[in-house]
C-alpha positions in Angstrom: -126.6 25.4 -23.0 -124.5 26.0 -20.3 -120.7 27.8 -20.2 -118.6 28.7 -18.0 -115.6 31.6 -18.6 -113.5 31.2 -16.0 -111.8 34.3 -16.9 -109.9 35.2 -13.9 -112.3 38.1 -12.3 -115.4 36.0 -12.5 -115.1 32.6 -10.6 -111.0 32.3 -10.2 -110.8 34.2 -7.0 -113.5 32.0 -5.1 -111.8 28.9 -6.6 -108.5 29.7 -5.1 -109.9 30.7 -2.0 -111.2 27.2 -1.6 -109.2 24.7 0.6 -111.5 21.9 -1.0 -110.0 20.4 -5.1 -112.4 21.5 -7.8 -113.7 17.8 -9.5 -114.9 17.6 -13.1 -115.5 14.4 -14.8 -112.6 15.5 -17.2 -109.4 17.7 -17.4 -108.0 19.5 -20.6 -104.9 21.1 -20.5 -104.4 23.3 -23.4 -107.3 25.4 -25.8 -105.7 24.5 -28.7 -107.0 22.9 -31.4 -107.0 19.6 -29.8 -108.0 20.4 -26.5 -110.5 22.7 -27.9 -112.5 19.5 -29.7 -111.4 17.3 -27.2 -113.8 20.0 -24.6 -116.4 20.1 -27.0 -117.2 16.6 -27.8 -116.4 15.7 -24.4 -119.4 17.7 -23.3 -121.7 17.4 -25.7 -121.4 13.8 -24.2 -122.4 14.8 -21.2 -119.5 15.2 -19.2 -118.4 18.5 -17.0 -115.1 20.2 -18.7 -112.0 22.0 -16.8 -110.6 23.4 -19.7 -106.8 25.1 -18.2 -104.7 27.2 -21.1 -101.9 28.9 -19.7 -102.5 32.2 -22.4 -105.5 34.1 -22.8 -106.5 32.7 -25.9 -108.4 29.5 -27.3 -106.9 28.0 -30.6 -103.7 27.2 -29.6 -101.2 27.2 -32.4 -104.6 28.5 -35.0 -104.9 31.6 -33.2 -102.6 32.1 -29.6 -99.8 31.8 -32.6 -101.7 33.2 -35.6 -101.5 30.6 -38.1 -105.1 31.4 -39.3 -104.8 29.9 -42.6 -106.1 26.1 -42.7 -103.8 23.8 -43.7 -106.8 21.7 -45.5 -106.5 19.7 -48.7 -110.1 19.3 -48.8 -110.2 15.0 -48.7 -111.7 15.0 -44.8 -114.1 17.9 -43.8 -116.0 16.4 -41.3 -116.2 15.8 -37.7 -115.5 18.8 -35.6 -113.6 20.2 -38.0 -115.6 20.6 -40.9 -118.1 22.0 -38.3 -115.4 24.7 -37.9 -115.1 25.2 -41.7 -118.7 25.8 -42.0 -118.7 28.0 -38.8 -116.0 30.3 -40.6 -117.5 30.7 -44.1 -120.6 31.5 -43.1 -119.2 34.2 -40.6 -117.6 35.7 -43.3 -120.2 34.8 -46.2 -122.7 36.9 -44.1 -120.3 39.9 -44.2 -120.2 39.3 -47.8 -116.5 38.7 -48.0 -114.9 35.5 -49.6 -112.7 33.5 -47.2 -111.3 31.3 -49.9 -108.5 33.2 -50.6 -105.3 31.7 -49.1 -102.9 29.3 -50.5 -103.5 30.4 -54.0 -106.4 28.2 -54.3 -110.4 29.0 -54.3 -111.2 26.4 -52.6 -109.2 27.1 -49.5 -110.4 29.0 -46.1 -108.5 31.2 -43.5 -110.1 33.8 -41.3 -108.2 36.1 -38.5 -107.3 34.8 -35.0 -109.9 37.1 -33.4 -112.9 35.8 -35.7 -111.6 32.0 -35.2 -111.6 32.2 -31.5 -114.9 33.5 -31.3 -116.5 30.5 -33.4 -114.4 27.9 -31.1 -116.1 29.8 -28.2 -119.3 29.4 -29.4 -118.8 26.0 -30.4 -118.2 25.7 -26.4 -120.9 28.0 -25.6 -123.5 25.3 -27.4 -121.5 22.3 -26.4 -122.4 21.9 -22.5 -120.2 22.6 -18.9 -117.4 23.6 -19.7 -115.0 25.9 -17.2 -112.0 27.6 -19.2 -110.0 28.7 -16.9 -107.4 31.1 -18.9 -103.7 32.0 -17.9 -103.6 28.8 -15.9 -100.5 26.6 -16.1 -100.4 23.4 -14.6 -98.0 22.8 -12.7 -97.7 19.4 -11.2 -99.8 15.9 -11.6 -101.8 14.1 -9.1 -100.3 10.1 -10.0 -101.3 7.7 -7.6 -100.4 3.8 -8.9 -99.9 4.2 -12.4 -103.0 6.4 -12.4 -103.4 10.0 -13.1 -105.9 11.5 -10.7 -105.7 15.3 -11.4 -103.8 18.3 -11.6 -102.3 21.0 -9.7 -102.2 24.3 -11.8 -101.1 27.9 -11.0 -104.1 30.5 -12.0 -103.7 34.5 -11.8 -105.7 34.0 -7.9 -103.2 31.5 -6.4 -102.7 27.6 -6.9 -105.6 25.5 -7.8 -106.2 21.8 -7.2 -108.6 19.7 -9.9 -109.5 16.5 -9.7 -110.9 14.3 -12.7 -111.4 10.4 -13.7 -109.2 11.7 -16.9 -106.4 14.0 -17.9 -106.3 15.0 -21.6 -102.6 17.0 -22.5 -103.5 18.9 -25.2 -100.8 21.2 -24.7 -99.0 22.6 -27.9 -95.5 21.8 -26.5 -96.6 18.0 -24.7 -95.8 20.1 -21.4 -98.0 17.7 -19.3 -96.2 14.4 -20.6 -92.6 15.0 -18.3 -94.9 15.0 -15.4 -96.0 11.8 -15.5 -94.8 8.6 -15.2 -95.5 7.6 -19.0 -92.6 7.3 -21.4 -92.6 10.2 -24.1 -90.0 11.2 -27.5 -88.4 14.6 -27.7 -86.7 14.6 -31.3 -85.2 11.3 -31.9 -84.9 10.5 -28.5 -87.2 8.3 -25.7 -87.3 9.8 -21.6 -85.9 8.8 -19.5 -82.8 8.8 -21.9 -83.5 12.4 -23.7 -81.0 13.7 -26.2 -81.5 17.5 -25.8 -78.9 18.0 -29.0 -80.9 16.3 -31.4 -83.1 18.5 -33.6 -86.9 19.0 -33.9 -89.0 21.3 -36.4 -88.4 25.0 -36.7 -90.5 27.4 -35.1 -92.0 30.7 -36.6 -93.3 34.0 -34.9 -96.3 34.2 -37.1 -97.5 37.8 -37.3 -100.7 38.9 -39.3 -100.5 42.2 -40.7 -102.8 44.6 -42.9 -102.9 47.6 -45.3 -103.8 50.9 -43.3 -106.1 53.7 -44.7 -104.7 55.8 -42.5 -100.7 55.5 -43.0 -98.7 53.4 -40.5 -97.9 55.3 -37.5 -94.1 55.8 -35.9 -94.7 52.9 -33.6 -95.6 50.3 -35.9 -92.6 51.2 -38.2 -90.0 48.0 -38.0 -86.3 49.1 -37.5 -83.1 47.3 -38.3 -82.6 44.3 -36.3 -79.3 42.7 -35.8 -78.4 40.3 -38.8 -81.0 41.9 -40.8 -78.4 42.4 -43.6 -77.8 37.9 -43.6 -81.4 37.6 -43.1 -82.1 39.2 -46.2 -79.8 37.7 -48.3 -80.6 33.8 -46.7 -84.1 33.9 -46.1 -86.5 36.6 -47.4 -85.2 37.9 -50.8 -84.6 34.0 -51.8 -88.8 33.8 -51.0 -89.5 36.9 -52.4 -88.3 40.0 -54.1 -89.9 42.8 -56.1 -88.8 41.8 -59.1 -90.3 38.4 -58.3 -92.4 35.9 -60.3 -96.5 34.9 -59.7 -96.5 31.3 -58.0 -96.9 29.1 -61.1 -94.8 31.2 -63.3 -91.3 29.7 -62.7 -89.2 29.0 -59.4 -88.9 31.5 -56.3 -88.1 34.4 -56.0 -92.1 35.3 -56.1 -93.4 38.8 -56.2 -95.5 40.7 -53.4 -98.8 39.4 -54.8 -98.1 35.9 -54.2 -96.5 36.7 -50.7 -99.8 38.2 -49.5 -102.2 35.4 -51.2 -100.2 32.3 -49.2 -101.7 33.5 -45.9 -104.1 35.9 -47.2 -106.7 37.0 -44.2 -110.4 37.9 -45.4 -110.3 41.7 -44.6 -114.1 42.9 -44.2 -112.4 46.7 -43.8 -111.0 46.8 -46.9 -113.6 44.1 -48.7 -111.9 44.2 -52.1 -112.2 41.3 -55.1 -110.2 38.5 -53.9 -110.5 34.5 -55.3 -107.2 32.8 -53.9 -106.9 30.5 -57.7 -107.2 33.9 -59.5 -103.5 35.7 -59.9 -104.9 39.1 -61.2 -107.0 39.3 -57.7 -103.9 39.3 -55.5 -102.8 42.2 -55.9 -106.6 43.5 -53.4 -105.3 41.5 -50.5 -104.7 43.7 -47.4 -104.1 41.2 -44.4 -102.1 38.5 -44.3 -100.0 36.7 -42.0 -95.4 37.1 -42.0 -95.3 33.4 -42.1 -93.3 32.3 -44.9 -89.1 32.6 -44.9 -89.2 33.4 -41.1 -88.2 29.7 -39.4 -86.1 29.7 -37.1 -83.4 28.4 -37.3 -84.8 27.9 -41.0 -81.1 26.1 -42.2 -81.3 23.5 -44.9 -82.6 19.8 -44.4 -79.0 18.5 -44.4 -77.9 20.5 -41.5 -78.3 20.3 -37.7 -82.0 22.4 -37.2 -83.1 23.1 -34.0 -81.9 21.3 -30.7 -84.7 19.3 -28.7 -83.4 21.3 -25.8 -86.4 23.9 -27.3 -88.8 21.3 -25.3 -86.4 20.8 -21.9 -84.3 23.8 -21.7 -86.9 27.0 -20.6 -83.6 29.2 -20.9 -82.9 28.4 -24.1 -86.3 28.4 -24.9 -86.8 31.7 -24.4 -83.7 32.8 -26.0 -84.4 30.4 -29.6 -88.1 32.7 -29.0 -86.5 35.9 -29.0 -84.5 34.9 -32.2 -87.6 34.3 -33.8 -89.5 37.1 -32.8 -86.3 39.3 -34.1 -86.4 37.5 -37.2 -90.0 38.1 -37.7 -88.8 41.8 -37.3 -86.5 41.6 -39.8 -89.2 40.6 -42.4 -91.3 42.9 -41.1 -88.5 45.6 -42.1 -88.0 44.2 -45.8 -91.5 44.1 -46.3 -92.0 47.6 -45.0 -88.8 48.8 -47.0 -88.3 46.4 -49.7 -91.2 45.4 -50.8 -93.4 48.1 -51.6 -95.3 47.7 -48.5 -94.8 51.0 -46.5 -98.4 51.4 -45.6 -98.8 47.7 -44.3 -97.6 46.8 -40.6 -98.8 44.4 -37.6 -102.7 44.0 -38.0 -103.5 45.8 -34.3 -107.3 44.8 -34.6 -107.0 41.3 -33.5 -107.3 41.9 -30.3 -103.6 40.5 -28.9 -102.5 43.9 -27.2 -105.6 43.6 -25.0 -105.7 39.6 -24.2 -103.4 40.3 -21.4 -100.6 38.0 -23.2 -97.5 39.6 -24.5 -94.4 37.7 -26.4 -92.3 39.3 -24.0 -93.7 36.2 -21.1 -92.0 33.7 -23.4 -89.4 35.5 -25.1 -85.8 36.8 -23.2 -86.0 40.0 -25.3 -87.3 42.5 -27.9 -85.6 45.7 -29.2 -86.9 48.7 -27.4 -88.3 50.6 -30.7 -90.4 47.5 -31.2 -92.8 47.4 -28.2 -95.6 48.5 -29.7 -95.4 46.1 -32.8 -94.5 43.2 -30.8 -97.4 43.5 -28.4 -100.0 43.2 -31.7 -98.0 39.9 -32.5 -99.4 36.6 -31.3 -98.6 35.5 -27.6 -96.6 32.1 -28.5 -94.7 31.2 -31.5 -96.0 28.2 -34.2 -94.2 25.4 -32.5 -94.5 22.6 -35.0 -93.6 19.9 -33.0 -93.8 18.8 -29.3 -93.1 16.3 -26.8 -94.6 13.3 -28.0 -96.1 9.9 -25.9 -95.1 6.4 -26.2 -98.6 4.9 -26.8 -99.8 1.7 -27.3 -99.0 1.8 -31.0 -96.5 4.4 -32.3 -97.3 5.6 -35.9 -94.4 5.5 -38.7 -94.4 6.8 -42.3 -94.8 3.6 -43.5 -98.3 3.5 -41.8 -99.1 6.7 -43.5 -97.1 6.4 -46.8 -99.3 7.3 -49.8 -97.3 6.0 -53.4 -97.3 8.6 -55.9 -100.5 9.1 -57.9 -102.4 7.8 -55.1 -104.6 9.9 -52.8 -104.8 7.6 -49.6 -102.4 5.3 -48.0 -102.7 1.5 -48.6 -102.6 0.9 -45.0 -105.5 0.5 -42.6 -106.4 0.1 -39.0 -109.2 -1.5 -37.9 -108.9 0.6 -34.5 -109.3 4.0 -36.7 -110.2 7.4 -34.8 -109.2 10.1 -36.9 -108.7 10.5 -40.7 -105.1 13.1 -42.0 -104.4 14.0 -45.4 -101.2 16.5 -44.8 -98.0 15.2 -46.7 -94.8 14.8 -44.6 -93.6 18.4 -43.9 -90.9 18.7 -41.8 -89.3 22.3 -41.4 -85.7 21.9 -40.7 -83.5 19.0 -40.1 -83.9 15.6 -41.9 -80.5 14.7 -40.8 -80.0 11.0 -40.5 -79.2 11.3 -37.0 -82.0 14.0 -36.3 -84.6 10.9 -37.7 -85.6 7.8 -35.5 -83.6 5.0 -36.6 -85.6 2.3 -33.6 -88.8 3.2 -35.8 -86.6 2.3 -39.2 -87.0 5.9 -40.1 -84.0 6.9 -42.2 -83.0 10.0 -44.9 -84.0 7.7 -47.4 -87.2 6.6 -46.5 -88.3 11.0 -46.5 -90.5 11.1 -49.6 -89.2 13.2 -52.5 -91.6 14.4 -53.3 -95.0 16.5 -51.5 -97.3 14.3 -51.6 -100.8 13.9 -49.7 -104.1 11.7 -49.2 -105.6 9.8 -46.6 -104.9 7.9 -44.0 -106.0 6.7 -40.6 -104.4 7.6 -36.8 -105.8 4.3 -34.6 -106.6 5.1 -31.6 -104.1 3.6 -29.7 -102.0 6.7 -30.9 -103.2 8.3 -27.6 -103.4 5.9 -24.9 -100.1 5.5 -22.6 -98.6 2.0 -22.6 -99.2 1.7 -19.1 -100.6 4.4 -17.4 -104.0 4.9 -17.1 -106.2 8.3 -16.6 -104.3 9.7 -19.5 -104.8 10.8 -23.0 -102.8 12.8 -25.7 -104.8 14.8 -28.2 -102.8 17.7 -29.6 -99.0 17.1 -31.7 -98.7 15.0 -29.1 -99.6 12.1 -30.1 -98.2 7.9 -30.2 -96.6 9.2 -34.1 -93.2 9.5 -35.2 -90.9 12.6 -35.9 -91.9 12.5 -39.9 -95.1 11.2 -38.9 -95.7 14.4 -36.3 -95.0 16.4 -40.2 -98.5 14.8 -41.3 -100.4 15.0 -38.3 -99.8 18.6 -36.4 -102.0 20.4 -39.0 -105.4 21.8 -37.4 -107.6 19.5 -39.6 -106.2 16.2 -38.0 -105.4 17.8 -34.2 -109.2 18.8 -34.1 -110.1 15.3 -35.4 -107.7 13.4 -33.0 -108.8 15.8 -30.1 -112.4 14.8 -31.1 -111.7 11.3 -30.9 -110.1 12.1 -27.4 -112.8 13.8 -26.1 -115.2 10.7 -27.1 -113.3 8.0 -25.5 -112.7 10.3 -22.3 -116.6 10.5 -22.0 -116.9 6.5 -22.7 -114.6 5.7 -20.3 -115.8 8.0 -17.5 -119.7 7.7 -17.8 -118.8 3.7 -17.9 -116.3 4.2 -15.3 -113.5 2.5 -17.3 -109.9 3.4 -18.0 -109.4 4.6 -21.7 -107.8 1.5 -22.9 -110.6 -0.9 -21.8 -113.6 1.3 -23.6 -114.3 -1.0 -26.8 -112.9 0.5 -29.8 -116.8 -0.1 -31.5 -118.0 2.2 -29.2 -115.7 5.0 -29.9 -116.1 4.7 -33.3 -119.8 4.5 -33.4 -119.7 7.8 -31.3 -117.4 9.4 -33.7 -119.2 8.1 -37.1 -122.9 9.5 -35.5 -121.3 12.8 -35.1 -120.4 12.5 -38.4 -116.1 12.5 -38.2 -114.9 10.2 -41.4 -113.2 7.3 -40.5 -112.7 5.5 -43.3 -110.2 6.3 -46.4 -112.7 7.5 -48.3 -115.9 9.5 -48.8 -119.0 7.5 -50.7 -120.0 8.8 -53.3 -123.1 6.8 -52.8 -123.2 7.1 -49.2 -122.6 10.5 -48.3 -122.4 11.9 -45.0 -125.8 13.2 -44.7 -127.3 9.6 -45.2 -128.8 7.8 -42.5 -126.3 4.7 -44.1 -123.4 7.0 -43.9 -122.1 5.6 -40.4 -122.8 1.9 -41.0 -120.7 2.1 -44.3 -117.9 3.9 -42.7 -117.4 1.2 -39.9 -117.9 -1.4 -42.5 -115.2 0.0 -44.9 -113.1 0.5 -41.7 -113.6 -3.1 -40.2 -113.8 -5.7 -42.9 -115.9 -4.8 -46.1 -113.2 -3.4 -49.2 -115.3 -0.5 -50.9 -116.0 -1.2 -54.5 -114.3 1.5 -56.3 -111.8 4.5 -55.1 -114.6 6.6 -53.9 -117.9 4.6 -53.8 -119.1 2.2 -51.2 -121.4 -0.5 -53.6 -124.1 0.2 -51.2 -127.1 -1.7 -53.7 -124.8 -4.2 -54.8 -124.4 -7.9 -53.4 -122.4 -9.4 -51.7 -120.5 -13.0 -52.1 -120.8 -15.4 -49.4 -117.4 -15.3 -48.9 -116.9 -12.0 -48.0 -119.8 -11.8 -46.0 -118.3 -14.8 -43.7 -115.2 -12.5 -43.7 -116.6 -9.7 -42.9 -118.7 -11.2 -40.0 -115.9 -13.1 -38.1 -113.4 -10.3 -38.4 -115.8 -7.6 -36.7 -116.5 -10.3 -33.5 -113.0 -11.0 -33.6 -113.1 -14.7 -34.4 -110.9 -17.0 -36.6 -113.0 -18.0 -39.3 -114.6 -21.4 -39.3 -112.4 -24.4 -41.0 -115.8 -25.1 -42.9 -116.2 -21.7 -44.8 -114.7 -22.5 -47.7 -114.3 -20.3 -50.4 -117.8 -19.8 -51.9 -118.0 -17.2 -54.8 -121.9 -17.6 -54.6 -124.0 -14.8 -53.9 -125.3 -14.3 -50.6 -129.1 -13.9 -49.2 -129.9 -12.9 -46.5 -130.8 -15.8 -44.6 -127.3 -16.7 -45.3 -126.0 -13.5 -42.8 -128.7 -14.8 -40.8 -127.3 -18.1 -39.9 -123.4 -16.8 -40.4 -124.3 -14.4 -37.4 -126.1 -16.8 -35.1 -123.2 -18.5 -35.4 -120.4 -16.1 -34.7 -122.5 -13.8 -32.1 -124.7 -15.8 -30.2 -127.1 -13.9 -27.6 -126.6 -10.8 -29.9 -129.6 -9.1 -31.8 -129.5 -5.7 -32.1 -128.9 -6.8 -36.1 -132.1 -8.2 -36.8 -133.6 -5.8 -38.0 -132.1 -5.0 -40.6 -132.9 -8.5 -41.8 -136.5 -8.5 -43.5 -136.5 -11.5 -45.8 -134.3 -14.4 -45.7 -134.4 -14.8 -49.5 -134.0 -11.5 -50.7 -130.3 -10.9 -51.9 -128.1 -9.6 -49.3 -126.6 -5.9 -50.4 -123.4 -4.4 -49.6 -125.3 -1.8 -47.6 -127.1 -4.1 -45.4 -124.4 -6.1 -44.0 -122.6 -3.3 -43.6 -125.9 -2.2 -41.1 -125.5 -5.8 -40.1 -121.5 -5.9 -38.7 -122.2 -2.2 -37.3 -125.3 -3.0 -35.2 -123.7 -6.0 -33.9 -120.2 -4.8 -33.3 -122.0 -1.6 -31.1 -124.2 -4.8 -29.3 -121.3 -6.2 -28.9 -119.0 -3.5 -27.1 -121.5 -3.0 -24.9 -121.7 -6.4 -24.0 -118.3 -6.1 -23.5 -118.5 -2.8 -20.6 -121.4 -5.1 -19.0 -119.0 -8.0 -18.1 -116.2 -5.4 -17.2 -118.2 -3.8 -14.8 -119.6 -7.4 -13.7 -116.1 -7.6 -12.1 
């Protein structure tokens, strides 16, 4: 397969030099971990990729800011992302090292930022055409009547124009969003009426850092930074102290062994004993990642967090940045002094001294002792939440709310893209007026509780209301502020990316806008490359069944699974539901004579019900082999999928008739 690196040296210099736009079928701003998927699946349709990250890393928040631990609570590992999973244990399963070792569970998986990047460039190696083109920061949009046409972007040669049917922002901050025409929310706030005083989620300057053989060098010693004295005392001895407790024992303060197993790093160097569920192992951990008691501005929920001027205000950007980097410092310091961890500093292997990034581009300032640490520290901080669009459908936590003792919301959408599992995690404010009252999200309505399980983003999460050309796929999505705690999580931005990567290749190999490409079609796409949709995962239909798509759209559409986690695939089916089923997939009122008939069905019964409510479709008819035989779960389920894919393509045909 074919890949481009645009890195600068190779093909940048004859791009600039070009009067002429450069045209790709599809542009993705940002290599995180949405734009990454959104590139990948994108091409793997077919389509040729302009991939434009303004650092010189791919991962976004994952790896560009060093949150290499995945947040994964194991209910969705499909897709994309469960491609990555399998990518990154068996990279490390080869070395013989467990990566299961974060989060104090075994069945968990981190990896470092260098070792991630490499399996999403592979992933893009295999995938098809697609240019990354790193250190490249778009700068303005090409909009021409309520359609976005392109981009121009600033690359290390000079200013670059490219042109594509669609724009993807994948950024990690929304960046692309303000320079469009398409409404957008920056905390609890809608443009053009933005309230830069209302608060948004902390950031963090992650840093990974390891246990040297050889003794830590002058350089990578941490100093006192200013406030170190308050930091202490607020933030890190609170978290953890050297006369702390094992997680599970009791309330923080914790002890050094749990510190290093939250984010523990696999360390093939070192390669001692570590199983992340086994306490008496933590103690071998030597890497892991300063990224616990260092938000910033890390107050309490009840107080004013950080302003939504973080996302508008590049001064005061940078200036929030250096605060974070400092305070990152400062834990550096009490971990070095404090906690017993003299021989542990910034982890210089990862490669971030020599990506040609350095905090300093995004931060106002460092102290001058700590150069050489800060330039082994990730380029960007973790920025937890972004600009977010106004889509067609903006999700609330009452979409996702998931009742205690439950492990998936009771809501679904028929129009489903990507499955999340994350609780809502907001770090920092929950202030009443920090919370977005239009969306009837108050204080009250913040669970109490952490709480996860599944539930569904539709995919008119990431389509504009009006504007066409356009996608979101990154933190950026259609969702609310305590929705945005649920769904910024790497899992479900590679999932939602994914999803925005398949309707970008719909809609430009059928040359429609994204909002007319049938949602059938998308989720076909989507279900054959084997991303869950539905709630659940069946038991009885798993994913490596040649059933396992037809079930999933069938549970998504209209057919209620028979228990929590199995489908009923050889069971049958009442006539009832199967009239139900039938008109809800083609999008038809039922029929005044359906009744309410609690008789089994056959399957000359779905027969007749489908001539009925899809005439001139028969993609279906296969599946029916004898019109006596009773009809199974399983089977209509192969029935509503075949003809709802028949029937979205039907659709494009009399959309391009016009």
């Amino acid at each position: 397969m074919k890949f481009r690196l645009a890195l600068c040296s190779v093909i940048l210099g004859a791009t600039a030099l070009s009067a002429a736009p450069k045209s790709y079928d599809l542009i993705v701003a940002g290599a995180g971990t949405g734009g990454c998927a959104a590139s990948i699946q994108a091409a793997r349709m077919g389509l040729k990729v302009a991939l434009l990250e303004p650092t010189g890393w791919v991962g976004g928040q994952m790896t560009a800011a060093g949150v290499t631990s995945l947040d994964d609570l194991r209910r969705n590992r499909t897709g994309l992302y469960g491609e990555f999973l399998n990518r990154l244990r068996r990279y490390y399963k080869n070395l013989g090292v467990n990566s299961g070792i974060c989060y104090w569970g075994g069945d968990t998986a981190s990896g470092s930022a260098s070792v991630e990047q490499k399996i999403l460039l592979d992933m893009m190696a295999e995938a098809g055409a697609i240019d990354l083109f790193r250190h490249t920061t778009v700068q303005s949009v090409l909009e021409e009547n309520g359609r976005v046409k392109g981009v121009k972007a600033l690359t290390p040669k000079g200013a670059v124009e490219f042109r594509a049917p669609v724009t993807i922002d994948a950024t990690e901050l929304g960046d692309i969003l303000p320079m469009t025409t398409a409404r957008y929310r920056v905390g609890n706030s809608v443009s053009p009426h933005i309230n830069p005083s209302s608060s948004i989620q902390d950031i963090t300057w992650v840093a990974a850092i390891h246990k040297r053989k050889d003794g830590v060098p002058e350089p990578l010693k941490a100093q006192l930074v200013d406030e170190y004295h308050a930091m202490r005392v607020r933030l890190f001895s609170p978290i953890v102290s050297p006369d702390g407790k094992f997680w599970g024992k009791g309330r923080a303060p914790y002890n050094k062994p749990t510190f290093d197993a939250y984010r523990a790093i696999p360390d093939p160097d070192w390669n001692l004993r570590v199983v992340g569920d086994k306490a008496d192992t933590w103690q071998n951990v030597t890497s892991t990642s300063l990224n616990w008691g260092n938000d910033y501005p890390g107050r309490k929920a009840d107080k004013r967090g950080l302003p939504a001027r973080y996302l508008t205000d590049e001064a005061f950007r940078r200036k929030a940045n250096a605060a974070a980097l400092r305070r990152t410092l400062g834990l550096l310091y009490y971990y070095q002094n404090s906690l017993g961890g003299s021989d542990w500093t910034v982890d210089t292997r990862q490669g971030y001294a020599e990506s040609g990034d350095s905090p300093l581009n995004v931060a106002s300032s460092v102290p001058a002792w700590a150069k050489e640490i800060v330039a082994n520290m990730p380029p960007i901080p973790y920025a937890r939440e972004s600009r977010r669009l106004v889509g067609l459908y903006t999700l609330r936590a009452s979409d996702i709310e998931r009742p205690l003792g439950a492990d998936r919301t009771s809501n679904r959408f028929s129009d489903a893209v990507a499955v999340g599992e994350y609780p809502v995690d907001i770090h920092g404010s929950r202030q009443a007026d920090s919370l977005e009252k239009d969306l009837g999200e108050t204080p009250e309505a913040f669970p109490t509780k952490w709480h996860a399980g599944t539930f569904q983003v539709p995919i008119r999460c990431l389509i504009p209301e009006r504007l066409d050309g356009f996608l979101a796929a990154e933190k950026n999505i259609s969702v609310s502020r305590m929705v945005n705690g649920a769904t910024r999580l790497h899992p479900i931005t590679m999932l939602t990316g994914q999803a925005a990567g398949a309707l970008a290749a719909l809609a430009v190999k059928n040359n429609l806008q994204p909002r007319d490409v049938p949602v059938s079609l998308v989720q076909d796409q989507l279900l054959r490359d084997r991303s869950m949709l539905s709630l659940s995962l069946f038991s009885d239909v798993p994913t490596t069944s040649d059933d396992w798509p037809a079930a999933q759209f069938a549970a998504i559409a209209a057919v209620k699974p028979l228990g929590k986690d199995v489908f009923g695939a050889s069971f049958p089916v009442r006539t009832q539901e199967m009239t139900d089923a039938v008109y809800t997939v083609m999008g038809l009122p039922l029929p005044e004579e359906a009744g309410e008939s609690e008789e089994w069905a056959a399957q000359g019964d779905l027969r007749r019900v489908m001539e009925n409510a899809a005439p001139g479709l028969t993609g279906w008819l296969t599946f029916l082999t004898d019109d006596r035989a009773p009809l199974r779960r399983i089977v209509l389920a192969q029935v509503l999928h075949a003809a709802a894919v028949e029937r979205g393509k039907a659709q494009i045909q009399r959309q391009r008739g016009k």
